[in-house]
Backbone as XML, in Angstrom:
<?xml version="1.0"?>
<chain id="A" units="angstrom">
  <residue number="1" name="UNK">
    <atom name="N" x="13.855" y="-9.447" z="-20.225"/>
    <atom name="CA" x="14.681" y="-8.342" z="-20.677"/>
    <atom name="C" x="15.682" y="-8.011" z="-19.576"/>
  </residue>
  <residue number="2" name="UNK">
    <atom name="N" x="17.171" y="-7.589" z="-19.792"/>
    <atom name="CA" x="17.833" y="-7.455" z="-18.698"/>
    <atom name="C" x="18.470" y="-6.396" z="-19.640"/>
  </residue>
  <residue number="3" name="UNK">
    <atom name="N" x="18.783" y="-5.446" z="-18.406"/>
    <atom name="CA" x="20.097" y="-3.855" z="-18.975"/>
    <atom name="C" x="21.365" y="-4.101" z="-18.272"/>
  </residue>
  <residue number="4" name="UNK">
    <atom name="N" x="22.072" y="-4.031" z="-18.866"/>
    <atom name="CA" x="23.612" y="-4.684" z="-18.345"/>
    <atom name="C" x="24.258" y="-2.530" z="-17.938"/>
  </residue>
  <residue number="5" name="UNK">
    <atom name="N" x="25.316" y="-2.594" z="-18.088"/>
    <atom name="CA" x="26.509" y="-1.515" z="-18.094"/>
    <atom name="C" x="26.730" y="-0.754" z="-19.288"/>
  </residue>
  <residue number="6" name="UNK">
    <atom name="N" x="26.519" y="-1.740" z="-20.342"/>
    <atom name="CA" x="26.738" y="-0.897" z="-21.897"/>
    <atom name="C" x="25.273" y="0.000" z="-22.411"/>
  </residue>
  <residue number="7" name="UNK">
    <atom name="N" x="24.372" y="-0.682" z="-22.008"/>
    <atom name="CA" x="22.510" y="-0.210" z="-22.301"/>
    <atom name="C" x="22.188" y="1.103" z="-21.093"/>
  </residue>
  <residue number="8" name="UNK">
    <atom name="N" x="22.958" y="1.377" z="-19.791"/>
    <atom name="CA" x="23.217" y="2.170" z="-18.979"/>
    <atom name="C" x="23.602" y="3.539" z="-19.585"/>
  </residue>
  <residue number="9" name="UNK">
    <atom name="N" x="25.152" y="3.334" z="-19.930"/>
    <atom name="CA" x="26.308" y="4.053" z="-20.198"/>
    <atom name="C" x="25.440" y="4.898" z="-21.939"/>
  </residue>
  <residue number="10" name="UNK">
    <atom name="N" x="24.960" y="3.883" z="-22.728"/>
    <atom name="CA" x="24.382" y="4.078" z="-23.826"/>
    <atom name="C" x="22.998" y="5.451" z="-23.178"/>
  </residue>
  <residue number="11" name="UNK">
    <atom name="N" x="22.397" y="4.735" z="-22.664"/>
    <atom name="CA" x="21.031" y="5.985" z="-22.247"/>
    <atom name="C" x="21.601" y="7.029" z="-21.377"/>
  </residue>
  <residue number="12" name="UNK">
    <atom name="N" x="22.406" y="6.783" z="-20.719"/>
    <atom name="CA" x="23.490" y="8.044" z="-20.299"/>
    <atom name="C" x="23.774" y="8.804" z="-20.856"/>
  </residue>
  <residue number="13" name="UNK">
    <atom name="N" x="24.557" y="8.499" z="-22.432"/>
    <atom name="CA" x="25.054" y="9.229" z="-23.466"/>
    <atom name="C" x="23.808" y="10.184" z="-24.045"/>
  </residue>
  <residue number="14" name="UNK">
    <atom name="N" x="22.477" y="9.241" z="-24.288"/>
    <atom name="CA" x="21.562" y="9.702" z="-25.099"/>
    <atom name="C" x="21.314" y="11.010" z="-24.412"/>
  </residue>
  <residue number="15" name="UNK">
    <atom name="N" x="20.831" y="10.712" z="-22.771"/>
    <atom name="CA" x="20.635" y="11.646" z="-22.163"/>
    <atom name="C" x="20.980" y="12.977" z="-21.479"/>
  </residue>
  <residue number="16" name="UNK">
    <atom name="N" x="22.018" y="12.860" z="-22.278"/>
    <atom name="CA" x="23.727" y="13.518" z="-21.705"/>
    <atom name="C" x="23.720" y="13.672" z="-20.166"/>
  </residue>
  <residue number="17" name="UNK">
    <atom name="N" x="23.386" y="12.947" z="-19.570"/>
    <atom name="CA" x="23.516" y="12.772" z="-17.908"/>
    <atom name="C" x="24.893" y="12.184" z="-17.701"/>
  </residue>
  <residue number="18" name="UNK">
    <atom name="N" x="25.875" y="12.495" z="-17.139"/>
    <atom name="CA" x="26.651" y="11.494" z="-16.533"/>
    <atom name="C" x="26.761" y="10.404" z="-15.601"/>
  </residue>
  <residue number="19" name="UNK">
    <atom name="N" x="27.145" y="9.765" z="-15.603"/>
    <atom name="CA" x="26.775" y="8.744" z="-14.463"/>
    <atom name="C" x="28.151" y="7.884" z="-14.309"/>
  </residue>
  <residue number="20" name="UNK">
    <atom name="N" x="28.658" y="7.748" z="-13.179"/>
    <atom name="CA" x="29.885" y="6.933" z="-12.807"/>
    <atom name="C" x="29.358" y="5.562" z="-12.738"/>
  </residue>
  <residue number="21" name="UNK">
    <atom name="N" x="30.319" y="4.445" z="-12.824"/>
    <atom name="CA" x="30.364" y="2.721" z="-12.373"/>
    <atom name="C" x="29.417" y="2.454" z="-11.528"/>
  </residue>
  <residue number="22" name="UNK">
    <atom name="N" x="29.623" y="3.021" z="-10.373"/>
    <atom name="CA" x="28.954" y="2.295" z="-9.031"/>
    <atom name="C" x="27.197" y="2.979" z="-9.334"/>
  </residue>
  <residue number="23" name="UNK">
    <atom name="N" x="27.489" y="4.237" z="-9.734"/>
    <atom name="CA" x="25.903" y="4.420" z="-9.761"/>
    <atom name="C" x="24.872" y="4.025" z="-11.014"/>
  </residue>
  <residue number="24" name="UNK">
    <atom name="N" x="26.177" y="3.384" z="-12.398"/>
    <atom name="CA" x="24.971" y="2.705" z="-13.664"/>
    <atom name="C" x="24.723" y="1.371" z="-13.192"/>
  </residue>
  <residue number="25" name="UNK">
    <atom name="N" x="25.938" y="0.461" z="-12.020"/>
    <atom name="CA" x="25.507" y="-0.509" z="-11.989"/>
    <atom name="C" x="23.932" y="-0.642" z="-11.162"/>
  </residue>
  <residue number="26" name="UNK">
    <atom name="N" x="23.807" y="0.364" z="-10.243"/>
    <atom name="CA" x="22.795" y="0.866" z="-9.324"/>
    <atom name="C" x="21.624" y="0.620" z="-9.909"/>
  </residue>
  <residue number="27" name="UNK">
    <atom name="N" x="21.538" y="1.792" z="-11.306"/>
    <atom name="CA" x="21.086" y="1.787" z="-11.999"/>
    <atom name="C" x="20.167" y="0.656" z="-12.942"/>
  </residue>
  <residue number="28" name="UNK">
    <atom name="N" x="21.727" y="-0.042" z="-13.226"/>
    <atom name="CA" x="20.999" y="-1.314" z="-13.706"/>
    <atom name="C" x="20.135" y="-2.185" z="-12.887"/>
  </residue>
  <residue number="29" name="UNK">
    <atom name="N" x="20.437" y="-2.588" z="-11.611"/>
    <atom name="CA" x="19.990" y="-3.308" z="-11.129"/>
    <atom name="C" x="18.508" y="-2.895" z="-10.513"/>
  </residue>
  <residue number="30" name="UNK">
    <atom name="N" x="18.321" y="-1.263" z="-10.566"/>
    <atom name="CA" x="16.950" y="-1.258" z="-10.090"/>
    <atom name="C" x="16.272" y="-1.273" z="-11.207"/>
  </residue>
  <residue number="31" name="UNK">
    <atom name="N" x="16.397" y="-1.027" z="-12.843"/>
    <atom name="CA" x="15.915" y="-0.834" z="-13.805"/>
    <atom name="C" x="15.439" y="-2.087" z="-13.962"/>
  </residue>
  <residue number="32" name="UNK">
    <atom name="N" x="16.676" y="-3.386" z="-13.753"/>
    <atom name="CA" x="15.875" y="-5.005" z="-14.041"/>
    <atom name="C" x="14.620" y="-5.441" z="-13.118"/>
  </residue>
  <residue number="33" name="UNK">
    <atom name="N" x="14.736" y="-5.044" z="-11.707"/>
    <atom name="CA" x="13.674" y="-5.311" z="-11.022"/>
    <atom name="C" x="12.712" y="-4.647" z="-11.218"/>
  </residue>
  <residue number="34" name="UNK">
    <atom name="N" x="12.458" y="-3.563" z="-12.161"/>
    <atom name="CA" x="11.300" y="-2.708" z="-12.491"/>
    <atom name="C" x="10.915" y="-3.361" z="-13.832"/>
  </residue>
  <residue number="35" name="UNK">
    <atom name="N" x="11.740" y="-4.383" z="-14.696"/>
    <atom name="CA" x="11.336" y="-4.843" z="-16.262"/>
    <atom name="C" x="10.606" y="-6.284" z="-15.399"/>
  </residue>
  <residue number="36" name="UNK">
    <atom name="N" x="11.149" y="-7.006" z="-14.057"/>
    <atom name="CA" x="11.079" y="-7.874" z="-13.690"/>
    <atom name="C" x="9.436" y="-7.973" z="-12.827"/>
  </residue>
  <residue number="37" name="UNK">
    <atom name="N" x="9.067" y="-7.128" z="-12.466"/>
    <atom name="CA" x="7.595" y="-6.405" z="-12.296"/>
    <atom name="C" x="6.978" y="-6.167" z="-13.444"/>
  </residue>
  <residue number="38" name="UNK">
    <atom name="N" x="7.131" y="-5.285" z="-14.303"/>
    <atom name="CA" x="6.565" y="-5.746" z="-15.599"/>
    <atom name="C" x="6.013" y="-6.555" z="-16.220"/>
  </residue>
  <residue number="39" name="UNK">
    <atom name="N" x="7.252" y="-7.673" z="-16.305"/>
    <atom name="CA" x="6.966" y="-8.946" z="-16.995"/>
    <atom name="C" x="5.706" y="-9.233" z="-15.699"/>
  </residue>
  <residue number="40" name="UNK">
    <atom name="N" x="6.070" y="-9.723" z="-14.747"/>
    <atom name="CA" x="4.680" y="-10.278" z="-14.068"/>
    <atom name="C" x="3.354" y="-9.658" z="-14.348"/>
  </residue>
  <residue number="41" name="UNK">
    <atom name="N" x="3.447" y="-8.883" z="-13.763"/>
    <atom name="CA" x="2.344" y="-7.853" z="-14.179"/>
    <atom name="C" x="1.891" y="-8.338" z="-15.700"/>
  </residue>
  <residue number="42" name="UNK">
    <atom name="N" x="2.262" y="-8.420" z="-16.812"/>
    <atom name="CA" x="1.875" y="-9.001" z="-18.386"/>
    <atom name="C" x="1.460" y="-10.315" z="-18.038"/>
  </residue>
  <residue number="43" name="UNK">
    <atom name="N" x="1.704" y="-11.282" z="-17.179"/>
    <atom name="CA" x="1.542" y="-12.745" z="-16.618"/>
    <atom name="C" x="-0.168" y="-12.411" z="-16.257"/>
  </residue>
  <residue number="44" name="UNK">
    <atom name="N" x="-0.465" y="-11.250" z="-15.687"/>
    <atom name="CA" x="-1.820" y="-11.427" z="-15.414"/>
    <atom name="C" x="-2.969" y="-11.545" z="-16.468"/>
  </residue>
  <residue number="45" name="UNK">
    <atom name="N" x="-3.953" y="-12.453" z="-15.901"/>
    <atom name="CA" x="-5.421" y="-12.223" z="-17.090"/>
    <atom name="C" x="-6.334" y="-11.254" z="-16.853"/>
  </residue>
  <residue number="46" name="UNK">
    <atom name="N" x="-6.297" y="-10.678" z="-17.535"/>
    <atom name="CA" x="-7.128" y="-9.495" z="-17.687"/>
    <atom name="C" x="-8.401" y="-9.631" z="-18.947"/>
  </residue>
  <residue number="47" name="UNK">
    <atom name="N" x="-8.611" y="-10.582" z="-19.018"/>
    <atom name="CA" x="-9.398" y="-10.950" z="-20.766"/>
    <atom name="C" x="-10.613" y="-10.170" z="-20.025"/>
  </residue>
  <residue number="48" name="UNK">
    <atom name="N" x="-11.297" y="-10.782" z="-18.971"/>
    <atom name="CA" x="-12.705" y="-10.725" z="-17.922"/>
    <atom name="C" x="-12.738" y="-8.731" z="-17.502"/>
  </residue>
  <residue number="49" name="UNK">
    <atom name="N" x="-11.268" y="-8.129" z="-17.607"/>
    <atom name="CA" x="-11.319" y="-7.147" z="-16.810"/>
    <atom name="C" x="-11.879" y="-6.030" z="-17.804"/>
  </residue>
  <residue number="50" name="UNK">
    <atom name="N" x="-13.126" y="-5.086" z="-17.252"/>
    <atom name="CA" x="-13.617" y="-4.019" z="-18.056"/>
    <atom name="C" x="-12.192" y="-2.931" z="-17.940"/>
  </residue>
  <residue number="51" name="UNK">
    <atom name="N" x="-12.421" y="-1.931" z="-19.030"/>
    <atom name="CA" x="-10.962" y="-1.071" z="-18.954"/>
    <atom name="C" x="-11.835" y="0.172" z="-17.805"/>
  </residue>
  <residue number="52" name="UNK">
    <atom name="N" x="-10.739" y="0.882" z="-16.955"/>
    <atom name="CA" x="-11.491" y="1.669" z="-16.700"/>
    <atom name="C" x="-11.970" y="2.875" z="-17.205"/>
  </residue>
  <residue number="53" name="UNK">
    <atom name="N" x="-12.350" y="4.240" z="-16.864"/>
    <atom name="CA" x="-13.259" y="5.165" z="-17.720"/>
    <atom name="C" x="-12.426" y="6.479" z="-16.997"/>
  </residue>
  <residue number="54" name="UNK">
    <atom name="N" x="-12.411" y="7.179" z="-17.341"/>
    <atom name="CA" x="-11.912" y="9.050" z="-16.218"/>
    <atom name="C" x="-12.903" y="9.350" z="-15.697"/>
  </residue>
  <residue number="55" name="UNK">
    <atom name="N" x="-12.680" y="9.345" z="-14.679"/>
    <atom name="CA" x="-12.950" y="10.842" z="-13.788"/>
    <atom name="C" x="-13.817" y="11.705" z="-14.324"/>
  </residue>
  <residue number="56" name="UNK">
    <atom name="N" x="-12.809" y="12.605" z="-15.173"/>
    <atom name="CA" x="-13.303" y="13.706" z="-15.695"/>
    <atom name="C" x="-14.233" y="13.539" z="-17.084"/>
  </residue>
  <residue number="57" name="UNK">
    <atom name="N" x="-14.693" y="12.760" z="-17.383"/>
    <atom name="CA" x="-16.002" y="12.241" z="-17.994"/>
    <atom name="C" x="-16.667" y="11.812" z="-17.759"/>
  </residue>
  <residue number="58" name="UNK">
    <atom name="N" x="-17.223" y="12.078" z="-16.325"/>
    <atom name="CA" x="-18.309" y="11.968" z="-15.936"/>
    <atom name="C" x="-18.829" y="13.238" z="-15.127"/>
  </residue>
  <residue number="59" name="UNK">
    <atom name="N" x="-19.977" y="13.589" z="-14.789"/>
    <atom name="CA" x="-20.649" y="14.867" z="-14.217"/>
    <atom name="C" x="-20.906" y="13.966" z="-12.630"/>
  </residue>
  <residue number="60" name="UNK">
    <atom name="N" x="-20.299" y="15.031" z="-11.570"/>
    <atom name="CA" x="-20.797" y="14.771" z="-10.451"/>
    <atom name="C" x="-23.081" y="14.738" z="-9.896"/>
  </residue>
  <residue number="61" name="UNK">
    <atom name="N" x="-22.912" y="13.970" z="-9.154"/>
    <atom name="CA" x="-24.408" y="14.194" z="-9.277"/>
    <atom name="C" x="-24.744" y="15.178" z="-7.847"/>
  </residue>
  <residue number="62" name="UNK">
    <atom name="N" x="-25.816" y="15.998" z="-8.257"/>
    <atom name="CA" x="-25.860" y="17.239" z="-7.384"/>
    <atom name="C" x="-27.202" y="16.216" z="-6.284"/>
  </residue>
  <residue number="63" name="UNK">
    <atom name="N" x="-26.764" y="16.733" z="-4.607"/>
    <atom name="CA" x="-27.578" y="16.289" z="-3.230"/>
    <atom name="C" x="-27.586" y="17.844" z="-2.877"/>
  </residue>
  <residue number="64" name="UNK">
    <atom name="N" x="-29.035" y="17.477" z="-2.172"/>
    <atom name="CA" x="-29.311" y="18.854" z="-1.593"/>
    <atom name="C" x="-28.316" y="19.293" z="-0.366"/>
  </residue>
  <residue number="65" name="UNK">
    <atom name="N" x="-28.325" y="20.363" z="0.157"/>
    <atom name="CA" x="-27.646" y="20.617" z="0.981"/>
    <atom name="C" x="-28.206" y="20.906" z="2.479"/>
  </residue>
  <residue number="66" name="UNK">
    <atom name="N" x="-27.769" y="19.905" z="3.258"/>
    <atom name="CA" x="-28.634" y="19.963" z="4.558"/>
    <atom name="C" x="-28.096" y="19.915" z="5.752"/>
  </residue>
  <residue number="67" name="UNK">
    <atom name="N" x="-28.609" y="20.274" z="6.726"/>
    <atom name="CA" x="-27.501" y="19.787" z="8.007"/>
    <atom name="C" x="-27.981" y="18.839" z="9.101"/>
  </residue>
  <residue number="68" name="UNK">
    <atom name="N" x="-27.198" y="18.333" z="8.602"/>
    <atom name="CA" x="-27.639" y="16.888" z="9.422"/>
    <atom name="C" x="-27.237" y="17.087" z="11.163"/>
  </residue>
  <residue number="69" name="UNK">
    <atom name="N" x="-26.444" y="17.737" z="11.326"/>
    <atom name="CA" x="-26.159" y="17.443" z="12.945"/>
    <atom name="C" x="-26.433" y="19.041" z="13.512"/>
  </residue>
  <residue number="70" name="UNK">
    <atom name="N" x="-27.272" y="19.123" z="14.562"/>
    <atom name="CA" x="-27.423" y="20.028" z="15.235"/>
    <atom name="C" x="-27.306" y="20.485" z="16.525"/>
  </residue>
  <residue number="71" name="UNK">
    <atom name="N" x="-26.904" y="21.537" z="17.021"/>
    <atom name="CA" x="-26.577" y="21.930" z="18.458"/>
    <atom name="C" x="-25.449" y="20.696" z="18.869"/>
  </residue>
  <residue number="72" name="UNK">
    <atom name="N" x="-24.539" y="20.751" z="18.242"/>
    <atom name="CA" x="-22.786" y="20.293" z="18.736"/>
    <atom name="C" x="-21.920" y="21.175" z="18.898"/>
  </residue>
  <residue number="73" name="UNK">
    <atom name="N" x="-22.295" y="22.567" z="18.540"/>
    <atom name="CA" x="-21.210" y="23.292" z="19.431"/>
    <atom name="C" x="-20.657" y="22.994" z="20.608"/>
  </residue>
  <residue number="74" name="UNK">
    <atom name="N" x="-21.740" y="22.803" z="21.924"/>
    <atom name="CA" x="-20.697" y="22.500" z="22.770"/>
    <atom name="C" x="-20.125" y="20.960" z="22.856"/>
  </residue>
  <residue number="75" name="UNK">
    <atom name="N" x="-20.321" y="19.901" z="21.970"/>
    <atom name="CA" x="-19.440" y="18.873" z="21.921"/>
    <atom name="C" x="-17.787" y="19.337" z="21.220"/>
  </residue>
  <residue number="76" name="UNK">
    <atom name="N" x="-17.865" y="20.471" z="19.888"/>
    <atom name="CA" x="-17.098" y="20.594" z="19.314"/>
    <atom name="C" x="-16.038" y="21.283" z="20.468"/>
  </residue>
  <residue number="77" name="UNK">
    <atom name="N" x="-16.662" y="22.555" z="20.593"/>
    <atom name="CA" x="-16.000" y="23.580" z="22.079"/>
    <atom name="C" x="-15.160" y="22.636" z="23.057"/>
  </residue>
  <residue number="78" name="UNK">
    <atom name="N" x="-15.968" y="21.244" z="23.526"/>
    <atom name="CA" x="-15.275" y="20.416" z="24.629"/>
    <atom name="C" x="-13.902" y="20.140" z="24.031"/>
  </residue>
  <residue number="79" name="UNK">
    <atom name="N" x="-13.895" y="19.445" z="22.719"/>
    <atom name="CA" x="-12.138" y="19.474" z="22.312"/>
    <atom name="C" x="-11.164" y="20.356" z="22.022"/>
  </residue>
  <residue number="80" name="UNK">
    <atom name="N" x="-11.548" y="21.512" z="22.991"/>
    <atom name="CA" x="-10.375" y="22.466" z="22.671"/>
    <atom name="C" x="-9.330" y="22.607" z="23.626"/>
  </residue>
  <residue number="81" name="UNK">
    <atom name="N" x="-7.650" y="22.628" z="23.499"/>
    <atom name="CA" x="-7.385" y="22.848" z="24.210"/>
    <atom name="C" x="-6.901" y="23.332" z="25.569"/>
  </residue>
  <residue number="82" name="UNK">
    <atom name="N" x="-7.985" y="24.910" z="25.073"/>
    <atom name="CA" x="-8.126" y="25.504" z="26.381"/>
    <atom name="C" x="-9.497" y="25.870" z="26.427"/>
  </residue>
  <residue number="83" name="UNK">
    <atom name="N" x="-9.975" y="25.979" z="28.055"/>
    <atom name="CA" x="-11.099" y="26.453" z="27.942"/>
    <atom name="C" x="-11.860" y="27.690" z="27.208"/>
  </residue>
  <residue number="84" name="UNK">
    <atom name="N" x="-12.733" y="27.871" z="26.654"/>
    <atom name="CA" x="-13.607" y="28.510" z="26.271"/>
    <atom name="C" x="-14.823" y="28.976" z="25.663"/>
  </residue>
  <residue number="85" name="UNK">
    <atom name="N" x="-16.077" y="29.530" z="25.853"/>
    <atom name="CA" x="-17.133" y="28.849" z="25.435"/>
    <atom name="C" x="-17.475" y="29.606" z="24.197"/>
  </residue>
  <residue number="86" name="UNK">
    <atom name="N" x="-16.623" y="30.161" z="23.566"/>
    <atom name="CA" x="-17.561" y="30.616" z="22.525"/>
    <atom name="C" x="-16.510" y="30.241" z="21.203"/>
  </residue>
  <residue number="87" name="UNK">
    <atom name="N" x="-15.094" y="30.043" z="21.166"/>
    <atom name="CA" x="-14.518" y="29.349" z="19.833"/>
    <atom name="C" x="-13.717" y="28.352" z="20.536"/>
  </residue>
  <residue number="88" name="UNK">
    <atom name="N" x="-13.450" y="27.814" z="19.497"/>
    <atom name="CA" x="-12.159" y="26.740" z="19.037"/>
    <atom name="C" x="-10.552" y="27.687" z="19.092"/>
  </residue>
  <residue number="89" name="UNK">
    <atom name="N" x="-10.026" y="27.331" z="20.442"/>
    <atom name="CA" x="-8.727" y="27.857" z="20.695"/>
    <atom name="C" x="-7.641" y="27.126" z="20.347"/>
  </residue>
  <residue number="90" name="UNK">
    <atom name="N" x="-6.693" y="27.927" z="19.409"/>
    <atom name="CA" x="-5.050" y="27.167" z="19.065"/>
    <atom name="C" x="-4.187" y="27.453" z="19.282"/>
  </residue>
  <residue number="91" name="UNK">
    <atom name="N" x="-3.169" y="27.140" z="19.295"/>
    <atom name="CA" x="-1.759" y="27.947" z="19.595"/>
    <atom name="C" x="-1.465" y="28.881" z="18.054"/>
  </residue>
  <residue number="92" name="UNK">
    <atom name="N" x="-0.818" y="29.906" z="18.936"/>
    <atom name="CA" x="-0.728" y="30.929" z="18.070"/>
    <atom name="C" x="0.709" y="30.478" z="17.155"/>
  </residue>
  <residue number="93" name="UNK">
    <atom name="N" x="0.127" y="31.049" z="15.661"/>
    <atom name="CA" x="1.749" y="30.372" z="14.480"/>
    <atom name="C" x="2.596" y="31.488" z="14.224"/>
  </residue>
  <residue number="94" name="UNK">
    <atom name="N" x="1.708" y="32.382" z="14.056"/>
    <atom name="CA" x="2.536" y="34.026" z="13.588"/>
    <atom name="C" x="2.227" y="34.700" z="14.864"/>
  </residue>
  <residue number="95" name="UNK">
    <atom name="N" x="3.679" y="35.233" z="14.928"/>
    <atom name="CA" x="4.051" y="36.233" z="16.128"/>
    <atom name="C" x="4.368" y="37.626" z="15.415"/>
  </residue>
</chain>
C-alpha cells in the first residue's frame, strides 16, 4: 500500500486540518514507512501464538504481609546527604 499527495491532501480535507506541500509530502512518507511495518509485521506466523488475556480479568493473589529486613535504619541513615541520626535529610524545594 503506498499514500502519494492526492490520499494526503484528500484526509486533510476529510479532516479539515490544513496542511501545506512540504509537510503532506512529510506526511506521506512517514505514513508509508508505518504501512511498510505493517505489512511485515502481517509476514509473521503467529498460527502457534496463544492470544493474550487483560490484566484486568484477572484477581491479584493476596501474600501475607511481613518484614523481611530488620534494623537497617542505620544502613538507610548512612545514605544521606548530610549527617544525621535520626532521618533521611534533603534539600529543601519550597521556600
Amino acid at each position: 500500500m503506498s499514500i502519494d499527495l492526492k490520499t494526503i491532501k484528500h484526509i486533510s480535507k476529510l479532516s479539515r486540518i490544513s496542511v501545506d506541500k512540504k509537510r503532506a509530502e512529510k506526511l506521506a512518507d512517514d505514513l508509508n514507512s508505518i504501512f511498510e511495518f505493517i505489512e511485515k509485521l502481517n509476514e509473521l506466523k503467529t498460527d502457534d501464538v496463544k492470544p493474550l488475556t487483560s490484566i484486568a480479568e484477572t484477581t491479584l493473589k493476596f501474600r501475607s504481609d511481613e518484614i523481611i529486613s530488620k534494623n537497617i535504619r542505620e544502613q538507610i541513615i548512612k545514605n544521606s546527604p548530610e549527617d544525621n541520626e535520626d532521618y533521611f535529610v534533603v534539600p529543601k524545594v519550597i521556600e
